[in-house]
Each structure stands twice: as C-alpha cells, then as structure tokens.
C-alpha positions as CSV (number, residue, x, y, z in Angstrom):
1,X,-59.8,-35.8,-64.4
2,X,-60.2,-33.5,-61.2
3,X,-59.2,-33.0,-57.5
4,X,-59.7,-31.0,-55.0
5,X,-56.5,-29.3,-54.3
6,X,-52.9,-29.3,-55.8
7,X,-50.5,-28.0,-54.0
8,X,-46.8,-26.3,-55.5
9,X,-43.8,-26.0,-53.6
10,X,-40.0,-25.4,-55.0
11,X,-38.0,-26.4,-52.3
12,X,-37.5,-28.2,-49.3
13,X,-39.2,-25.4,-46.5
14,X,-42.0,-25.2,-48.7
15,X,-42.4,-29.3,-48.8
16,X,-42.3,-29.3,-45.4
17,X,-45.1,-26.5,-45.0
18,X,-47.3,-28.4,-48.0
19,X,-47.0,-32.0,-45.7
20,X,-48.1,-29.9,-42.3
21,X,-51.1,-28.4,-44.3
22,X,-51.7,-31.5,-46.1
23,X,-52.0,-33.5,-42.8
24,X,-53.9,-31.3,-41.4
25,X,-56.6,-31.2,-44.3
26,X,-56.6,-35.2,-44.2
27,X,-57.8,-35.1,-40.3
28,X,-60.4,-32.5,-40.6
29,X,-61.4,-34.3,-44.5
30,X,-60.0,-37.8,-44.7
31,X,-61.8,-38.0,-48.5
32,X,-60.1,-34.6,-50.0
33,X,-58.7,-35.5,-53.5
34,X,-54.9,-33.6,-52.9
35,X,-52.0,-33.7,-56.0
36,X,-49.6,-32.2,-55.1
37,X,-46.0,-31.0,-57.0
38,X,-42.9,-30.7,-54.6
39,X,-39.5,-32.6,-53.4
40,X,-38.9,-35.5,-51.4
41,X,-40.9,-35.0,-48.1
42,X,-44.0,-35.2,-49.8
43,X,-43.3,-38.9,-49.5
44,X,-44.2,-39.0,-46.0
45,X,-48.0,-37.9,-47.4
46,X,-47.8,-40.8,-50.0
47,X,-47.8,-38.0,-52.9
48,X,-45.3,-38.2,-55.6
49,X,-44.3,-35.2,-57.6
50,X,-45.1,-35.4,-61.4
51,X,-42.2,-32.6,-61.6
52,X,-38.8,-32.5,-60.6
53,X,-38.2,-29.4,-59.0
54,X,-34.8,-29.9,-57.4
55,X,-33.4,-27.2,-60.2
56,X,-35.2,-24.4,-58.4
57,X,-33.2,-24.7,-55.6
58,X,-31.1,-21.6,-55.5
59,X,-31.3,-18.0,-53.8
60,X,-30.6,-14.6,-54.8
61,X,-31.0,-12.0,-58.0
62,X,-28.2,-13.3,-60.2
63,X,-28.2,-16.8,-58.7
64,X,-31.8,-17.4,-60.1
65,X,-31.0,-15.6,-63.7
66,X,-28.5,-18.5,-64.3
67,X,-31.6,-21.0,-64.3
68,X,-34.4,-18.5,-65.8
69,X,-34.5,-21.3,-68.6
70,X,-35.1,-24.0,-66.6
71,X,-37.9,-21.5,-64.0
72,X,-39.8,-21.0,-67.4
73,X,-40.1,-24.7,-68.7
74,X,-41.0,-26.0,-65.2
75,X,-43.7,-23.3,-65.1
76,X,-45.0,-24.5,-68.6
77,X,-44.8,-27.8,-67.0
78,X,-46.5,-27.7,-64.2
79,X,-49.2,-25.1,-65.1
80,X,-49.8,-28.4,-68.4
81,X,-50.0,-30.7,-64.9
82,X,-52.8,-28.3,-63.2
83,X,-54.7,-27.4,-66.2
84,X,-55.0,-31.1,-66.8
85,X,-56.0,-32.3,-63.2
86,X,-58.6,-29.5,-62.9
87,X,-57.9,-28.7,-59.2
88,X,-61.2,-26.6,-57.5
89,X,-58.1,-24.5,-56.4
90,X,-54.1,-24.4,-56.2
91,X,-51.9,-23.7,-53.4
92,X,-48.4,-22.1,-54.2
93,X,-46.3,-22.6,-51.6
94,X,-43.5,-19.7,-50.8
95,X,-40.7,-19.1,-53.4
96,X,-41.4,-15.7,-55.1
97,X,-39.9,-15.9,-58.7
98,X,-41.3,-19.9,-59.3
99,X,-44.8,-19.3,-58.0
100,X,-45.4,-15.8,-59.8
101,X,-44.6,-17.6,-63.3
102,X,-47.2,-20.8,-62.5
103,X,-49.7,-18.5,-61.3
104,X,-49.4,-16.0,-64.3
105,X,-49.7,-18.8,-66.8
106,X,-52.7,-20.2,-64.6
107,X,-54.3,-16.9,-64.9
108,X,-54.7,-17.0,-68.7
109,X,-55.7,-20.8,-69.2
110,X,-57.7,-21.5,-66.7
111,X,-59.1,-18.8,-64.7
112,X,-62.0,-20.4,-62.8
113,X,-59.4,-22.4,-61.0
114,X,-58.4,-20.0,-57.3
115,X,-55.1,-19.4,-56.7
116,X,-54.0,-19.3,-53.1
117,X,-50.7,-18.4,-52.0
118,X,-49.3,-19.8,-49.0
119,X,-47.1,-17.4,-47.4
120,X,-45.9,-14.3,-49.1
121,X,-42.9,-12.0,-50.2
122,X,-41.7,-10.4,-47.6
123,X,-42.9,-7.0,-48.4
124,X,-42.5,-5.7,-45.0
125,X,-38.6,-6.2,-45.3
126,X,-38.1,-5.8,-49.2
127,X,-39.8,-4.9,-52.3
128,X,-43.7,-3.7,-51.3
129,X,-44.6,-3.4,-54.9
130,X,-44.8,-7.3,-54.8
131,X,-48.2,-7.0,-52.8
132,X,-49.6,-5.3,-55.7
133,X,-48.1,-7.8,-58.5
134,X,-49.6,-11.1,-56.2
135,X,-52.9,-9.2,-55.3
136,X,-53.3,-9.2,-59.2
137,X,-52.8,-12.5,-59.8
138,X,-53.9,-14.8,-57.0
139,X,-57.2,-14.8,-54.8
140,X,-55.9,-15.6,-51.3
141,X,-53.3,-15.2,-49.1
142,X,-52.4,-17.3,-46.2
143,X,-50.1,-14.8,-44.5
144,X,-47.4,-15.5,-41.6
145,X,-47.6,-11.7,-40.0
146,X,-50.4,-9.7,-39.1
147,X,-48.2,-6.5,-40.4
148,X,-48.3,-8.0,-43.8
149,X,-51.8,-7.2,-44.1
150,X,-52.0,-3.6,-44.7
151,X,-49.7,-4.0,-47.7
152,X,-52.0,-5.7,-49.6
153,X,-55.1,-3.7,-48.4
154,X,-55.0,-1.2,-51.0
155,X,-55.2,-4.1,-53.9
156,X,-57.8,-6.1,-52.4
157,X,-56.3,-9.3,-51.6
158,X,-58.4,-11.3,-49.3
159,X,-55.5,-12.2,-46.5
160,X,-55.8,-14.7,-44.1
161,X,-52.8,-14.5,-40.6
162,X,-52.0,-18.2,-40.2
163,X,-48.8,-17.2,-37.8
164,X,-45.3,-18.7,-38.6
165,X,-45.2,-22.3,-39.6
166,X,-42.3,-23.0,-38.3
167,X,-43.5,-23.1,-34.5
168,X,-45.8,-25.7,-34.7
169,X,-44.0,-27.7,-37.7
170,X,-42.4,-30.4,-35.3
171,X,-43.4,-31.7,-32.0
172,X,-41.4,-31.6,-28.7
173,X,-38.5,-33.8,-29.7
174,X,-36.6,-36.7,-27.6
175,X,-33.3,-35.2,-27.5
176,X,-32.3,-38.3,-24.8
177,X,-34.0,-40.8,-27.2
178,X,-31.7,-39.6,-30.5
179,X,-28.4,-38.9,-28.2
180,X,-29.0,-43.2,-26.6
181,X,-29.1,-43.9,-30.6
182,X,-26.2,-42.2,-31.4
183,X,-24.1,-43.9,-28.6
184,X,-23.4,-40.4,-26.6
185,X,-22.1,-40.4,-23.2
186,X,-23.7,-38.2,-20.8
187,X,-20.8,-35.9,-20.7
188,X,-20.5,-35.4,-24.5
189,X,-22.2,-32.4,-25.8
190,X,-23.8,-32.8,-29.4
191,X,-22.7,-29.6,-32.3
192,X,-25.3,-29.5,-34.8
193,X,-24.5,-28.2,-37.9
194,X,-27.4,-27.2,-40.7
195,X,-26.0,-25.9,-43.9
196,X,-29.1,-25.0,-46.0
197,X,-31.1,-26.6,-48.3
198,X,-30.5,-24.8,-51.5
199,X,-27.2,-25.4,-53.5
200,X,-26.2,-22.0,-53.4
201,X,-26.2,-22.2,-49.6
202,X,-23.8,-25.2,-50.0
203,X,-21.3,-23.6,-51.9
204,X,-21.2,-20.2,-50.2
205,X,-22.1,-20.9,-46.7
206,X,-21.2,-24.2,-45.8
207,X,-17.4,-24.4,-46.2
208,X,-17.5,-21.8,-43.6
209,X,-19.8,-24.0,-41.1
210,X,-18.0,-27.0,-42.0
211,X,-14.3,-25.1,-41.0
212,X,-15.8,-23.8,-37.8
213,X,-17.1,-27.3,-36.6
214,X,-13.6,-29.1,-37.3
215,X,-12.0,-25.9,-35.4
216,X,-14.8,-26.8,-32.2
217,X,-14.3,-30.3,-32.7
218,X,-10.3,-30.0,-32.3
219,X,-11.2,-27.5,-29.4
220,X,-13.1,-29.5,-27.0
221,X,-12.3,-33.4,-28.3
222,X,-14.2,-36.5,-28.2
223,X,-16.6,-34.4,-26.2
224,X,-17.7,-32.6,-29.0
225,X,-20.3,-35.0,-31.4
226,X,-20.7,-33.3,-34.7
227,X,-23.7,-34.1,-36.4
228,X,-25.3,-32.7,-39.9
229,X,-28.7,-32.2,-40.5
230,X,-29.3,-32.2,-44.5
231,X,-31.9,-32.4,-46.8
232,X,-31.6,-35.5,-49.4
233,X,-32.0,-32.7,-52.3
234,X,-28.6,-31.9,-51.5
235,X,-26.7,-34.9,-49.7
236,X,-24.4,-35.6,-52.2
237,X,-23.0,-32.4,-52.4
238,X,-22.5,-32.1,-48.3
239,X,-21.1,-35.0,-48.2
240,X,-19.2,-35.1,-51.4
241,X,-15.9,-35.1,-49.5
242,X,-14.8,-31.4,-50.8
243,X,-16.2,-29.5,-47.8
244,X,-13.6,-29.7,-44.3
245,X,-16.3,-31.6,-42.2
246,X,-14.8,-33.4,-39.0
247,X,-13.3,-36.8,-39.7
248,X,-15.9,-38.2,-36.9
249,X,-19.1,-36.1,-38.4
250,X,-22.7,-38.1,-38.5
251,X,-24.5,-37.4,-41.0
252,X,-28.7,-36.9,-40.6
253,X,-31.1,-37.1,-43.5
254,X,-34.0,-38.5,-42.1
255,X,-36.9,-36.1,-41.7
256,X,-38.3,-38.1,-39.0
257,X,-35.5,-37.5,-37.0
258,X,-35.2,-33.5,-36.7
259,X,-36.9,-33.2,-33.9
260,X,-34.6,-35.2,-31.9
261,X,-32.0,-34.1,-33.1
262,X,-32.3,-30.3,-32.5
263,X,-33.8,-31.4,-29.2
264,X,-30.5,-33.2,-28.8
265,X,-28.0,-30.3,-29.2
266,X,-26.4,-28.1,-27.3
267,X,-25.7,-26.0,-29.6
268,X,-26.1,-25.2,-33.5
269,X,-24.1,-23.7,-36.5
270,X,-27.3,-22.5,-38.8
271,X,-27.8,-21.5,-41.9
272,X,-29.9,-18.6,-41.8
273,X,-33.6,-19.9,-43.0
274,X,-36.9,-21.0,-41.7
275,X,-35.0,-23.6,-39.8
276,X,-33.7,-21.5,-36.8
277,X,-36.7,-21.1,-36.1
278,X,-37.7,-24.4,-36.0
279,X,-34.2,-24.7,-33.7
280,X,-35.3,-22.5,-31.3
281,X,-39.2,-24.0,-31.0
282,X,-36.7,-27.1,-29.7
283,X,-34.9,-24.9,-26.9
284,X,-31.0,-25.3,-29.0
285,X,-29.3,-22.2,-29.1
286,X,-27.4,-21.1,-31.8
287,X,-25.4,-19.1,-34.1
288,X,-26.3,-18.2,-37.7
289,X,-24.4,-17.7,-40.7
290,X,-24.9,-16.7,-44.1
291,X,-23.5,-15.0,-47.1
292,X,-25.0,-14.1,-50.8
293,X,-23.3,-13.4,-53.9
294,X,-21.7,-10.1,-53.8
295,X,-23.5,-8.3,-56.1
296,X,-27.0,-9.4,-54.5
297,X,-25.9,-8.7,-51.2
298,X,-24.7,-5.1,-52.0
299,X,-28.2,-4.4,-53.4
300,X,-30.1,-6.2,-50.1
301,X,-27.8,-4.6,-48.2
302,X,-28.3,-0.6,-49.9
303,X,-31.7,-1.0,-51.3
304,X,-33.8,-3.7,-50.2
305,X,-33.7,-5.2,-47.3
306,X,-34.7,-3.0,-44.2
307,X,-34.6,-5.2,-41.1
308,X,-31.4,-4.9,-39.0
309,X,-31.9,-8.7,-38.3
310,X,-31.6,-11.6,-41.0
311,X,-33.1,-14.2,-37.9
312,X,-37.0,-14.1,-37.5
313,X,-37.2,-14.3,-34.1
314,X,-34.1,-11.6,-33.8
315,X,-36.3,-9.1,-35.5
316,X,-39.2,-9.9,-33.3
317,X,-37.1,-9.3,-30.3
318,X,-35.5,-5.8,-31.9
319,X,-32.4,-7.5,-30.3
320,X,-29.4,-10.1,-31.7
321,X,-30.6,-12.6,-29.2
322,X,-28.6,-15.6,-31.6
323,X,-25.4,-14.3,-32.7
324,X,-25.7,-13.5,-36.7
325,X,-22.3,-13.8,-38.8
326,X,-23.3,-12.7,-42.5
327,X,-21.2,-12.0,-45.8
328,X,-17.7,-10.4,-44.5
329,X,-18.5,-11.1,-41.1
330,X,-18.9,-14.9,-41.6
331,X,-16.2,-16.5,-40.7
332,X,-14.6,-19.5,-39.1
333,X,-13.2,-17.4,-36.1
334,X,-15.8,-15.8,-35.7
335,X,-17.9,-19.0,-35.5
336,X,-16.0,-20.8,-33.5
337,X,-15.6,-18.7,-31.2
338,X,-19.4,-17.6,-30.8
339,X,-20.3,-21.5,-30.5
340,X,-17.3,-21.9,-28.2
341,X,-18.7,-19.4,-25.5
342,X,-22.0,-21.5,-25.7
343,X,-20.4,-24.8,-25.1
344,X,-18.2,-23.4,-22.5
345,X,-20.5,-21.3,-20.3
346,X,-24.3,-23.2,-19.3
347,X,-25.6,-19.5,-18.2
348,X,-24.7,-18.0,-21.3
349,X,-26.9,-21.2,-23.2
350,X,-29.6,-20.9,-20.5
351,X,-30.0,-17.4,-21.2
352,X,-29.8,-17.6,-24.7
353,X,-32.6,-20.3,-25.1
354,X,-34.4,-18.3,-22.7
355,X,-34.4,-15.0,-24.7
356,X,-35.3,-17.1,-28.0
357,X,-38.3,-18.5,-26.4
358,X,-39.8,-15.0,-25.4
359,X,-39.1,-14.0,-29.1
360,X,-41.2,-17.0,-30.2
361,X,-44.2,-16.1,-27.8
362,X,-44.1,-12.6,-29.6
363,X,-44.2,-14.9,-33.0
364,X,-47.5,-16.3,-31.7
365,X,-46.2,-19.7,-30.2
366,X,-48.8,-21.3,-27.5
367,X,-51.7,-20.2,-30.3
368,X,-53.2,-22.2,-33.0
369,X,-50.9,-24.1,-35.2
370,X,-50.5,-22.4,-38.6
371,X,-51.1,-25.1,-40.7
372,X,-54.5,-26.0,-39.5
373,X,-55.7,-21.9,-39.6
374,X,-54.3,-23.2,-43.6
375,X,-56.0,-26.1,-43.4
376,X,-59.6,-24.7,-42.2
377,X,-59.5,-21.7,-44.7
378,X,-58.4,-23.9,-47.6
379,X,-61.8,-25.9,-46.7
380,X,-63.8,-22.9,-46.4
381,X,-62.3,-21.3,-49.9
382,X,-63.5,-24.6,-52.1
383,X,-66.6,-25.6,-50.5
C-alpha cells in the first residue's frame, strides 16, 4: 500500500493549516493520494485520523514532560502508520517536540521517504540550535518568515518562504449574516471570547478570560453578547460548568462559522496563538492574554524568548498595537478594562483595527496565500 502524501499535525492550528494545504493540493491535483493524521477539522477534507492525537495538546517545558510517555508511543504509532502506507513524502505540521520524535524514527526505517516540515521553531525568537537539529533530520522546510532562512543556511536545509498561514486561512467573513442568526439587535455589540485550543490554555488562561467577560457583561448589559469560540478537542472542558462564563454566553464550535464570527465582533478576549492573527485578517480588535507555568515562563522570560511582543503582528509593528496581558499582568481588571475602552470609544477601535491591518501588510497580506506557495512546492518535491 502507498500514497502520495501523509500529512502530521498535533493539534488544532496545525489541522487547520493541513486542511488549507490539502485543499489547495486537491485543486491544482484532484487525483493526489493524501492520508493524513490530525484532529477533528480534517473532517471537512473527508480524512479520518488513524491516531488520536488529542493527548498532545499541551504547551510548555514541564507541561509536555508530564505526557513524554504518551509523545513517545504516539510517535511509534504513527511512524508504524507511515512506514506502512509508503507515502512518496511526509508533511509534519508545526509542533516542535511531537514532530522531531516521528521524524527521527522516520529517519532510521524508512529513509527514502522526504520529510517536509511545514512551518518551523521559531528560532528567530528562541532556541537557534533547533535549525541545526531539523536541518539534520528533514529535507524541506516550508517556512513562514523570510528571516528564518539564514538560520538554517549554515546546515543546508532547502527552505521554502510560504508567508503566514494565518492571513489567507479564512475568507472575508459575514459578520451581519452570523449577528441576524444569533438574534442581535443592531445596537448590541458582540464580545468574543477565544480561550485556546490546548488544555493547558484552559486551565491557566481561561478562568481569567472567562472572569473578565462576566465583569463586561455586568458592565454594559444586555448590550453586551458574549460568545465563545472553541475547538471541539476541548468543549467539554470550556463548558464544563467550572469556569465563571456569563449566564447568557453562546457557545461556537463550528469551524465553518469562524469567519463570521470574528467578522461579527467588536471586540475580542484572545488567547495568545495563531488565532489573533486570524482575528485581525477579519478587522476585530482585541486584547490578548496568556500565562505559562511558572517555571517555564521564568526561563522564556530570562533565557529564551527574545521578542518584546508575544502577538505576531505586534512584533511586526515593533509596537503593542493589541494590548498584551501575560503571566502577572493577566488579569481580570486589567482585561476588562482594556476591552472596556474598546467598547466604549469607536476611534479607539477604528484606530486599533487600523494599526493591526498595517502590521498584516508588513506580514505579507495582499500576496499569495501560503498554503498554495505549500501546495505548489509540495508538487514540485514528489514529482
């Protein structure tokens, strides 16, 4: 048994980046034999995952050594899954620790299959040496920034600039289309609330979101519509009824809908992830939040991480264009109160959006959508 490509993503950023690439292969070559191992979004590609990956979902140095175990069998497992399917090559979509396991194990049994790597560490804001551990082990990389390239220079590693996913991943969306289904009147304004994808991000940074929206939502009233955006992986616990979520809060899973529904708001509480960016690409200002285990974050915080930003599109302005709240400085005040001067002042919104927008453009927005610069060199590498 064979195909043409497999593709390997951990978690919910990276299924959403596998579907855009897949899609885009499918156009260009409808008869491409694609496998592919992943979470719930892969679904909307009709590809099932032989592999339940859900466990993987977790961030940060001591947060992933409590499920080391369960890394290492999933890695056996899939690397049995790829050897067996005979892929021409595999794509290993983002998440560092996961992906360097299945590709060392793919290394050693079955080295005529290539190994690309769709987007990479970020060694331009922590931990360089990783260009020369993945230059080692993979043949191709399908980079977001051109400044990663010059890392990896020195090793060898063919690297392709595909620009950031996350400006092309959804289309314009029909904020007045989602706000009719959701029975708002013209005069209410619509809170989104995203509290990550990973567990982790549930347990440390969500209570905090979920304080701040009931603090908004007793601020401004029945004007105020507080909606969730969550991934399926991790419904149950969002809505589990332990987190302080407004008694009137809607609840969003559907992936079809996100569009819409950051089109819709006025203004979001975020996560910190790939998803403000996303945000942004829709015109909703925001605020981000975020906090790490306190061990890891005194180590990104004193060794690793060198950005003054956590936000993308912050660092690509050099400027706190969305308000960031992480580790001591996340909290509900603060939160509310950053939101609050958003939903209380249309200039301060307009400017905001504004600002975010020229930080996209500097991302490469108006250009080629990533996941078909992805798509072509993916076809190139296993003709």
């Amino acid at each position: 048994m064979s195909c043409d490509l497999i593709f390997v993503s951990a978690e919910p950023s990276g299924d959403d980046l596998s579907v855009a690439v897949i899609q885009s292969l499918r156009t260009k070559l409808p008869n491409l034999e694609i496998k592919a191992i992943g979470g719930n979004a892969l679904e909307t590609v009709e590809l099932s995952s032989p592999i339940d990956v859900s466990p993987l979902s977790v961030l940060g140095l001591f947060e992933g050594l409590k499920v080391y175990p369960q890394v290492v069998k999933l890695a056996d497992v899939a690397a049995d899954f790829i050897v067996r399917n005979d892929p021409k090559a595999v794509v290993l979509v983002d998440s560092w620790g996961f992906m360097l396991r299945v590709a060392q194990r793919l290394k050693k049994r079955a080295p005529h299959i290539k190994l690309i790597k769709l987007v990479g560490p970020q060694v331009w804001a922590t931990r360089p040496g990783r260009a020369k551990t993945l230059a080692r082990l993979v043949d191709h990389l399908l980079c977001i920034h051109e400044m990663e390239v010059p890392y990896y220079e020195p090793f060898g590693l063919a690297c392709t600039v595909i620009g950031n996913p996350a400006l092309d991943r959804l289309e314009t969306g029909d904020g007045k289309a989602y706000r009719t289904e959701l029975g708002l009147a013209d005069d209410q304004r619509l809170l989104l609330i995203l509290p990550g994808s990973r567990k982790s991000e549930i347990s440390r940074t969500a209570p905090t979101l979920a304080e701040s929206a009931t603090r908004l939502v007793q601020r401004f009233g029945p004007n105020l519509k507080p909606v969730v955006l969550v991934s399926k992986s991790v419904a149950e616990l969002v809505q589990d009824g332990t987190l302080p979520w407004p008694v009137d809060t809607h609840y969003e899973t559907r992936v079809d809908a996100k569009a819409d529904l950051m089109s819709a708001a006025d203004v979001a509480l975020a996560c910190s992830g790939t998803v403000t960016t996303e945000l942004a690409s829709q015109g909703c200002p925001m605020v981000v939040a975020y906090r790490m285990g306190p061990l890891t974050w005194f180590l990104a915080d004193k060794f690793l991480y060198q950005p003054d930003y956590a936000t993308l599109f912050n660092i690509a302005a050099d400027n706190e264009v969305a308000p960031e709240f992480l580790q001591d400085q996340l909290t509900a005040e603060n939160l509310t109160e950053a939101a609050g001067a958003l939903l209380t002042n249309d200039q301060k919104r307009a400017n905001q959006i504004h600002e975010q927008f020229e930080a996209l453009e500097r991302m490469g927005l108006g250009g080629k959508p990533a996941p078909e610069i992805a798509a072509d060199t993916l076809i190139d590498l296993i003709k």
